[in-house]
C-alpha positions as CSV (number, residue, x, y, z in Angstrom):
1,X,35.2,-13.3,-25.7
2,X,37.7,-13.9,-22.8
3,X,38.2,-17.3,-21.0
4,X,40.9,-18.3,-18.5
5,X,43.1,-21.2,-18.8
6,X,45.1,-23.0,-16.1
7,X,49.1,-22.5,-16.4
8,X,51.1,-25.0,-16.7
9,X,52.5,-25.3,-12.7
10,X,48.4,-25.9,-12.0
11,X,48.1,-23.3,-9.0
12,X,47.7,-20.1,-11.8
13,X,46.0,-19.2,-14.8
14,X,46.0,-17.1,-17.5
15,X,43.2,-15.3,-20.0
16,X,42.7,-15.6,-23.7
17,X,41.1,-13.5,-26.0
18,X,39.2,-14.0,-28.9
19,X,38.2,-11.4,-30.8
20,X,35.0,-12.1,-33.1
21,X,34.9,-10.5,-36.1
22,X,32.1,-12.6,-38.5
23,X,28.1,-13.1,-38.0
24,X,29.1,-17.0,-37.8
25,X,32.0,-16.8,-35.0
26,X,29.7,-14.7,-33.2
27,X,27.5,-17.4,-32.6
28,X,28.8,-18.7,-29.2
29,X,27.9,-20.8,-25.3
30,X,28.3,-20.1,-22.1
31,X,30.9,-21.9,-20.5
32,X,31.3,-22.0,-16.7
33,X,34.0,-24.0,-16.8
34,X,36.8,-21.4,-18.3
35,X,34.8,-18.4,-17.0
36,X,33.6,-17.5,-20.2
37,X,33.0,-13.6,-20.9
38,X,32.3,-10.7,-23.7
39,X,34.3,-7.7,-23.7
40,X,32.4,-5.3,-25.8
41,X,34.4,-2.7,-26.5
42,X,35.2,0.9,-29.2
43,X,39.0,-0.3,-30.6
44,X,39.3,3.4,-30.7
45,X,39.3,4.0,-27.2
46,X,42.2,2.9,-25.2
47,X,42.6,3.2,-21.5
48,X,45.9,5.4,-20.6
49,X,47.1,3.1,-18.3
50,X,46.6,-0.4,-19.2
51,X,46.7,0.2,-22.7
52,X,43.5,-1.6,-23.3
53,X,40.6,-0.9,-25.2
54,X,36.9,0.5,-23.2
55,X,34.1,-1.3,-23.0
56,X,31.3,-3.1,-21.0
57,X,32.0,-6.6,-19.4
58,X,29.5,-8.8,-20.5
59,X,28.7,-11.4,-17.4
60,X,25.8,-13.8,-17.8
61,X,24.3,-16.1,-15.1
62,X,24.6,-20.1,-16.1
63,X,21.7,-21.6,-17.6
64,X,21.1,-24.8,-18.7
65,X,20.2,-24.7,-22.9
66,X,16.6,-25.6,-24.3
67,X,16.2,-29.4,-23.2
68,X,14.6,-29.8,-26.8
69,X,15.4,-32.8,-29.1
70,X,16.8,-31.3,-32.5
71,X,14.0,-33.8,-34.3
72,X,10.9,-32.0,-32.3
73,X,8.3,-30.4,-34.3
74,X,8.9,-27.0,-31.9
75,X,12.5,-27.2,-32.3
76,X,12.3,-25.2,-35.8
77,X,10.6,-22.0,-34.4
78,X,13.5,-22.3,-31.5
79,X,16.3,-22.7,-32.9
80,X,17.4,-18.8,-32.1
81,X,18.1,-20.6,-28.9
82,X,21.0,-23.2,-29.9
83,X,23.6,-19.6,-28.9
84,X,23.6,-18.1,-25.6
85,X,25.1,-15.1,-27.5
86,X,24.7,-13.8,-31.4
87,X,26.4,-11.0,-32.3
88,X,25.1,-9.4,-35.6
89,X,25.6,-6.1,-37.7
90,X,22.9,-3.7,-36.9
91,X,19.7,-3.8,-39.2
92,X,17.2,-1.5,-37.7
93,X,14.4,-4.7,-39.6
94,X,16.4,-7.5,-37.3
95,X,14.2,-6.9,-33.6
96,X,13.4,-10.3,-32.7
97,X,15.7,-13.3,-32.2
98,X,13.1,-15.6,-33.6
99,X,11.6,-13.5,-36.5
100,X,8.3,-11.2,-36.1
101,X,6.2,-14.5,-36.1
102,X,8.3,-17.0,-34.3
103,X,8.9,-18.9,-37.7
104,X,12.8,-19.0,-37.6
105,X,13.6,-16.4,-39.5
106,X,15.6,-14.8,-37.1
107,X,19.0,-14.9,-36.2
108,X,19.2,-18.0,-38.0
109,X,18.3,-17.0,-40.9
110,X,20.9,-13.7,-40.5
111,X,23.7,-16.1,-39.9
112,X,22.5,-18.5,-42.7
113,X,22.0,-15.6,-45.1
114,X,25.8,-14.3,-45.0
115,X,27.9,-16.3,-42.0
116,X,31.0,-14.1,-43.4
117,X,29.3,-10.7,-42.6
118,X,31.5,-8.7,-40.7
119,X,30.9,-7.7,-37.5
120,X,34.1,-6.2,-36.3
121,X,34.3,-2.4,-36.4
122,X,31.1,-1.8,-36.6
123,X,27.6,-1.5,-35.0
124,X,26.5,-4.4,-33.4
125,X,23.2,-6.0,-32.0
126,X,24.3,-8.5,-28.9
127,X,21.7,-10.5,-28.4
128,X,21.9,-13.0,-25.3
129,X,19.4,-15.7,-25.1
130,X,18.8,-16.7,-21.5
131,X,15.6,-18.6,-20.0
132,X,14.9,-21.7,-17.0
133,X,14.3,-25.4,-17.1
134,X,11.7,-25.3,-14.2
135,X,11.7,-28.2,-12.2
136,X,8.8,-28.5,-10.2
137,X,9.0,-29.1,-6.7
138,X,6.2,-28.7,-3.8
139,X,6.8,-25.1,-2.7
140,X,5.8,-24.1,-6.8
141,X,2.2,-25.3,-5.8
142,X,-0.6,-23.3,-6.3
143,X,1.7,-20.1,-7.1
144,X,5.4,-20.5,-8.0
145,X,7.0,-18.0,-6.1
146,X,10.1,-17.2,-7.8
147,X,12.6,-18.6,-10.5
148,X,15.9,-16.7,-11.1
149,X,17.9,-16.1,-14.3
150,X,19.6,-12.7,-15.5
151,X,23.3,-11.7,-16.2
152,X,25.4,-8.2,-15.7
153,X,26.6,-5.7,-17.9
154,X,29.9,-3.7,-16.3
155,X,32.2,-1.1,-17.0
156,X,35.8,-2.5,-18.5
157,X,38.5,0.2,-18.6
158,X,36.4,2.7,-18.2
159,X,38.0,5.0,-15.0
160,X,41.4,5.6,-14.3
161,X,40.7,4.2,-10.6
162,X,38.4,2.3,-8.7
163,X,35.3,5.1,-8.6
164,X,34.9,4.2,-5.2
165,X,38.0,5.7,-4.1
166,X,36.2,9.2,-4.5
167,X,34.5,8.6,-1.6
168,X,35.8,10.1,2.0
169,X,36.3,8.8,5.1
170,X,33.6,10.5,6.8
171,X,31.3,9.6,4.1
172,X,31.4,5.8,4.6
173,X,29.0,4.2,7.4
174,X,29.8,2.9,10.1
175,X,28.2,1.9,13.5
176,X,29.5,4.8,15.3
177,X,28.2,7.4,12.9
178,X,24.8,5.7,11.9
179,X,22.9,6.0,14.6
């Protein structure tokens, strides 16, 4: 997990990394305001030039948690939702963030059942929990057209240059050549 942090002169900042290595500490938020992101990444493979370690870039889009009061009947079978982001060993049994039947025995229950399992060095399940809070407005009615939520997934490390650079000159539109 990487976040950045304003320097000291308050016109630069800095990044910190925290590397998770427990089912518990990889029970973690979003957080817009330091930029929060995952670096998922092999610690055997090191880039030759930067002398950091490959991986994907984990980017989510901001959304606002479950609006769910913790003493809510519901709030039981949801409570996979309380983490934008679990990180848990792989267990080819563990396919559903809120159990097979939705009766919070999901992630949970995996955190609950051994917070100290390890989850550094070896295969992982990331599991990002994203959704809406839909607030109707007049445009919705009868059809809603469209609510947006997602995040990206990017290469970290992974080329020795920009792979864009591969491209030439003549190769690149323009309005001279396009038409």
């Amino acid at each position: 997990m990487q976040e950045i942090y304003m320097l000291f002169t308050g016109h630069a900042f800095t990044t910190r990394e925290n590397i998770l290595e427990t089912v518990a500490e990889g029970c973690t938020r979003i957080n817009p305001i330091k930029a929060r992101t995952w670096h998922i990444f092999n610690p055997s493979v090191v880039h030759p030039n930067v002398k950091e370690f490959s991986g994907y870039r984990f980017l989510p889009m901001n959304t606002a948690p479950l609006l769910m009061r913790r003493d809510s009947p519901l709030y039981p079978k949801s409570a996979f939702t309380n983490y934008d982001v679990w990180v848990t060993p792989y267990n080819e049994k563990e396919i559903y963030p809120g159990g097979f039947y939705l009766n919070n025995r999901g992630l949970p229950e995996v955190v609950k059942r051994n917070p100290q399992a390890p989850i550094k060095n070896r295969d992982i399940v990331f599991w990002h929990i994203f959704g809406i809070t839909h607030i109707p407005r007049s445009e919705d009615f009868p059809i809603m057209p469209m609510e947006e939520t997602g995040f990206s997934i990017r290469p970290h490390n992974f080329f020795l240059q920009n792979p864009s650079l591969n491209y030439g000159i003549t190769q690149i539109p323009s309005p001279r050549n396009l038409g």
